[in-house]
N, C-alpha and C positions, 0 to 999 in steps of 0.2 A: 350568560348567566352561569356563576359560577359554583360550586359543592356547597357550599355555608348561604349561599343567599337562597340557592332554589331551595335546601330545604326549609330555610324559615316560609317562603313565599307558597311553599306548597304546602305545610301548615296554615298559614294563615288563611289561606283558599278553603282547606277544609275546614275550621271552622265557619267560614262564612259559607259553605253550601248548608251547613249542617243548620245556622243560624237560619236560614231560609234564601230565597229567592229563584232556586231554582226544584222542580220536581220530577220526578216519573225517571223516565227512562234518561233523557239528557242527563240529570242528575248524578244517574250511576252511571254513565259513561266517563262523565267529567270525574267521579272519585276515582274509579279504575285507571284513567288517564293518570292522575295525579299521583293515586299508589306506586305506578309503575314507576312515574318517575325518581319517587324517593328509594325505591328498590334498584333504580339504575344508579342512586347516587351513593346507596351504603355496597352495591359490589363496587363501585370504582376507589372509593373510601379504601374499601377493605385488601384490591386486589394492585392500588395502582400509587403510587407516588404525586402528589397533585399539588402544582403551586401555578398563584396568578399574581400577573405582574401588570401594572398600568403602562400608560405607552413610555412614562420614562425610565422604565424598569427597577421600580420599586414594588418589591411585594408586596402584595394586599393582603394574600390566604394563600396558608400551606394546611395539608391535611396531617393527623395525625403521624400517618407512613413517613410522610417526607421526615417530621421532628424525629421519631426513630431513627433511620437511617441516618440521619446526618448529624444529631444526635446533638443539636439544637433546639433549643425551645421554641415553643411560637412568637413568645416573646424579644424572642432574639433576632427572629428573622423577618418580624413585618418591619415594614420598613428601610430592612438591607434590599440590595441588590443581588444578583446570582455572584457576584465575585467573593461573596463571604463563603461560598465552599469551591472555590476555583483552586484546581489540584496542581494548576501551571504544567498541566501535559500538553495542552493544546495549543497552537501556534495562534498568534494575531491575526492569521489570514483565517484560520477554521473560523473562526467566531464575527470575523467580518463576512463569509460567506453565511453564515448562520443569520446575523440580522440582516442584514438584506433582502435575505429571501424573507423573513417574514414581515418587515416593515413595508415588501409592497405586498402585502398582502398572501402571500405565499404559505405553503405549510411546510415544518424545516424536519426532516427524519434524521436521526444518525444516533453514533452510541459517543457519549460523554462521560470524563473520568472525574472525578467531584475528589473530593476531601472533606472528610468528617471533623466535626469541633476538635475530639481527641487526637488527629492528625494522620488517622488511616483514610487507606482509597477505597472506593467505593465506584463501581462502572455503575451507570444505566442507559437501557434504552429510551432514548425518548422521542416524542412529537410536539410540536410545539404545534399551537393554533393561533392564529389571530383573530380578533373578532375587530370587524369594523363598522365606523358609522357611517352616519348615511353618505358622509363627504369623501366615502372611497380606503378613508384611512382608519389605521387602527387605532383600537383606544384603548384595547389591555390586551393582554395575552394569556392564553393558556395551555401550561406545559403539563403533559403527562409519560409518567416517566416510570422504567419496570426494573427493579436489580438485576444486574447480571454478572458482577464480581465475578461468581464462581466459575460459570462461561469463560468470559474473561484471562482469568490464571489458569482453566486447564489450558485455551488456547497459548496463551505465555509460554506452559512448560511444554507444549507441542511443537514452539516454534524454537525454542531451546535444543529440546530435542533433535530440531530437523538441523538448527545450525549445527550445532555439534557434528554432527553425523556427513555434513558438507566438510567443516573443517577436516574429518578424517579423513574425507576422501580427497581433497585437496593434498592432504600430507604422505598420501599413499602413491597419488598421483605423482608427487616432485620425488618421492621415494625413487618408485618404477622408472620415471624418466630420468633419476640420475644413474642409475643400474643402468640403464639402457645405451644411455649415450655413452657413459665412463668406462662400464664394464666391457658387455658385449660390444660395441660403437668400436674399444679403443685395441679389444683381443682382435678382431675383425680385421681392422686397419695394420696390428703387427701380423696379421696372415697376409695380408697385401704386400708387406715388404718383402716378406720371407719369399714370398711368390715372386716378386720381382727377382729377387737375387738368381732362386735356383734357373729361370728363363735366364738369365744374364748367363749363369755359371754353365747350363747343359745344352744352350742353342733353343732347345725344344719350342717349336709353335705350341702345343696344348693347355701348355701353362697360358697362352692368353685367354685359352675360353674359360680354365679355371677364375681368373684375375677378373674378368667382367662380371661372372658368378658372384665373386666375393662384392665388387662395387656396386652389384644389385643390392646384394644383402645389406649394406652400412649404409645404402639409399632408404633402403626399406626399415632400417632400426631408425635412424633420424627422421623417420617422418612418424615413427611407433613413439617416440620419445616427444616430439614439437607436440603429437596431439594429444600424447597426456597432460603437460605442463611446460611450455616452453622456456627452456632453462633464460632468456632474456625478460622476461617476464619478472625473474627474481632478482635478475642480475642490473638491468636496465632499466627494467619499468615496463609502466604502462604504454606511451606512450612508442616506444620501439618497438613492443609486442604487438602491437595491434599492426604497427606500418608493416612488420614483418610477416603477421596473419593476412594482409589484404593482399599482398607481393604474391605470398604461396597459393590465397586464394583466387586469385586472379587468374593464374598460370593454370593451375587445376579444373577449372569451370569455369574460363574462359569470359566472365563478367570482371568488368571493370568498376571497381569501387571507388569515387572520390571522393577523399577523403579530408576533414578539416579538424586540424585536433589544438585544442588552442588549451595547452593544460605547462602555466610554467614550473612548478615545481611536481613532487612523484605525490601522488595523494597514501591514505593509509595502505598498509597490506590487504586487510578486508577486502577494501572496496576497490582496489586496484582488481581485487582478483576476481569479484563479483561483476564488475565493470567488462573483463575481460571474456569472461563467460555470457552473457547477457550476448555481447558483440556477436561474438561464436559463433551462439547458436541463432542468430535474429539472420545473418549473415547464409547461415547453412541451411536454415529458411525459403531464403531467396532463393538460392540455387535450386532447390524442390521443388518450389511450387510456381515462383515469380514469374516465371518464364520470361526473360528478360537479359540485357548484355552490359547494363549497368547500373547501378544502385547508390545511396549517396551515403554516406558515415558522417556523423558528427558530435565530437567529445569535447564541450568546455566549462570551465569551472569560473562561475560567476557567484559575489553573495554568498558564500558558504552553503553553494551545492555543486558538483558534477552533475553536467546534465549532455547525456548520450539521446541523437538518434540516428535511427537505421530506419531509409525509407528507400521504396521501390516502387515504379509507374507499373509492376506487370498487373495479372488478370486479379489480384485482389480475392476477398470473399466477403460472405454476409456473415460479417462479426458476431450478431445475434446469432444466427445460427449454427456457429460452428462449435464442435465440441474442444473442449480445453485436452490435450493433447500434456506429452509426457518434456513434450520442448516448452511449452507457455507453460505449464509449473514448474520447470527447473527455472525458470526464469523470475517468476512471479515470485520464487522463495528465497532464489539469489538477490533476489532486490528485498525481500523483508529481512532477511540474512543482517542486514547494513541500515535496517531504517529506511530504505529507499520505496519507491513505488514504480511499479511500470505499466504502463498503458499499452495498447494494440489496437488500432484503429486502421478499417478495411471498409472498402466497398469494392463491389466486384467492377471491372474495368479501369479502375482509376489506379489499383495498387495499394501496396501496405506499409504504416507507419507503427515503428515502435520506439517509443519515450522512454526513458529510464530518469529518473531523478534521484540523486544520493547525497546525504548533506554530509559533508564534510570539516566542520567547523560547529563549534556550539551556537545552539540554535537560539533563535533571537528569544527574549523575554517574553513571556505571556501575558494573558490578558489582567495580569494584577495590577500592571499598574499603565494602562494602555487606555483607560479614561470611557467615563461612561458612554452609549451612543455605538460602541464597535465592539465588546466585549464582555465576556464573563456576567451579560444582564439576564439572562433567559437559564 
């Protein structure tokens, strides 16, 4: 029962206690019942967005709130479906997970981007409910739904902010590693000649421990320079930087990474470099905690997305319980950085898997013109 029926039905109630039939004490229990409910239906009136849709998602009732916000009339909207304020931010698959879950009966949470008549966006949070008959299935639905725009665009310009602030250090980082390898790397390397020469010119044994001295150091600036930014990275790609990060990682700790990279052209710079970091640190992961001597990688691009995982058989953890650390949010932001998403899935003895997903190609059409049944109904 929905906002506009209970409160006619709860009127009508009260006058028929009032006409008579029942007395005393029942009496007032049943009005108190019945006040409450109209008292629960003008705060949700007042406090909530409210529209109900029959099972083939034609609106029935919208409250007040919803013709504000979207700034439609009532008129305008019984009888549409949810695709007359569908903003086309959401993918085909959001909206077929959405009715699904509630056509079997299920209850659907999440936040949804609308479009208003005038053609501004509008976030809300909502919940969908099913109500069903007695044959298990549903036979309308009701959505209740809270603004949260403002939420919304702070987070926007927070994540703006955070890119940004990646991009810098990204640009600091190829800054530093080209100084590093070009400048000091290349003074370094003309100390090594010089050193050969004067050993050549004065006989002297000393000059060789000087000369090992200096191959430590141009050892030690090229691995200060790879783990800023690996200059093939820029120059090469993705797909050489990573074979070349698993080579060194390998040799370093001793774990063997097999790797399957199935990527035939160089994806964006973004997401090359977001991709590449993600690797990094999922990788540098392992060798901490995994306790383990090999681990698997894999990078391909199917469908207009990148899609990386890095998984390990070691000791794993209890995902619920572990705290988000300063490596799962460099990660979690380098994938919203690009659009992307990343997951991290653990149990303890079995090992740890991390997903990355990053679209790379304009993403399919939404649910405007994707037909009623899967989309834009609710």
């Amino acid at each position: 029962m929905y906002p506009e029926v209970i409160g006619e039905h709860v009127n009508t109630l009260l006058r028929r206690i009032d006409d008579g039939g029942l007395e005393g004490e029942a009496k007032e229990r049943l009005r108190d019942t019945l006040y409450q409910l109209l008292d629960l239906k003008t705060a949700l009136d007042e406090s909530s967005i409210v529209a109900v849709t029959n099972r083939r998602g034609d609106i029935t009732y919208v409250n007040d709130t919803f013709c504000r916000v979207s700034k439609y009339s009532r008129e305008e909207l019984l009888g549409q479906d949810h695709r007359i304020i569908n903003s086309g931010h959401h993918s085909k698959a959001f909206f077929r997970e959405l009715w699904a879950t509630i056509s079997r009966g299920g209850i659907w949470k999440g936040e949804v981007k609308n479009r208003a008549k005038d053609g501004t966006f509008y976030w809300v949070n909502t919940t969908i409910v099913p109500f069903l008959g007695e044959d298990g299935v549903p036979y309308q639905y009701l959505a209740v739904r809270s603004e949260i725009t403002q939420l919304k665009e702070a987070e926007e310009e927070l994540q703006l902010m955070m890119n940004k602030m990646m991009q810098v250090q990204e640009e600091e980082r190829r800054r530093l590693s080209r100084e590093l390898h070009d400048g000091l790397g290349q003074s370094l390397f003309s100390l090594l000649i010089r050193i050969d020469k004067l050993a050549d010119e004065t006989g002297r044994e000393e000059f060789g421990d000087v000369r090992r001295q200096i191959e430590h150091l141009i050892q030690d600036v090229r691995g200060m320079s790879w783990a800023l930014r690996p200059s093939v990275l820029d120059d090469l790609g993705l797909a050489p930087a990573i074979r070349s990060h698993v080579q060194i990682y390998g040799e370093h700790y001793g774990i063997e990474v097999r790797t399957r990279i199935g990527l035939k052209d160089r994806l964006p710079d973004d997401v090359e470099t977001a991709v590449y970091r993600v690797v990094q640190e999922a990788l540098t992961n392992v060798a901490k905690y995994a306790d383990v001597t090999e681990a698997d990688l894999e990078i391909v691009a199917k469908d207009g997305f990148a899609s990386v995982v890095v998984e390990d058989r070691g000791v794993g953890f209890d995902a619920s319980a572990i705290r988000r650390g300063v490596g799962l949010f460099g990660m979690e932001e380098r994938a919203k950085a690009v659009g992307g998403s990343l997951r991290v899935s653990s149990t303890p003895g079995t090992g740890t898997r991390v997903e990355l997903s990053v679209p790379i190609a304009a993403p399919e059409e939404d649910a405007l013109d994707s037909g009623r049944g899967n989309s834009g109904k609710i």
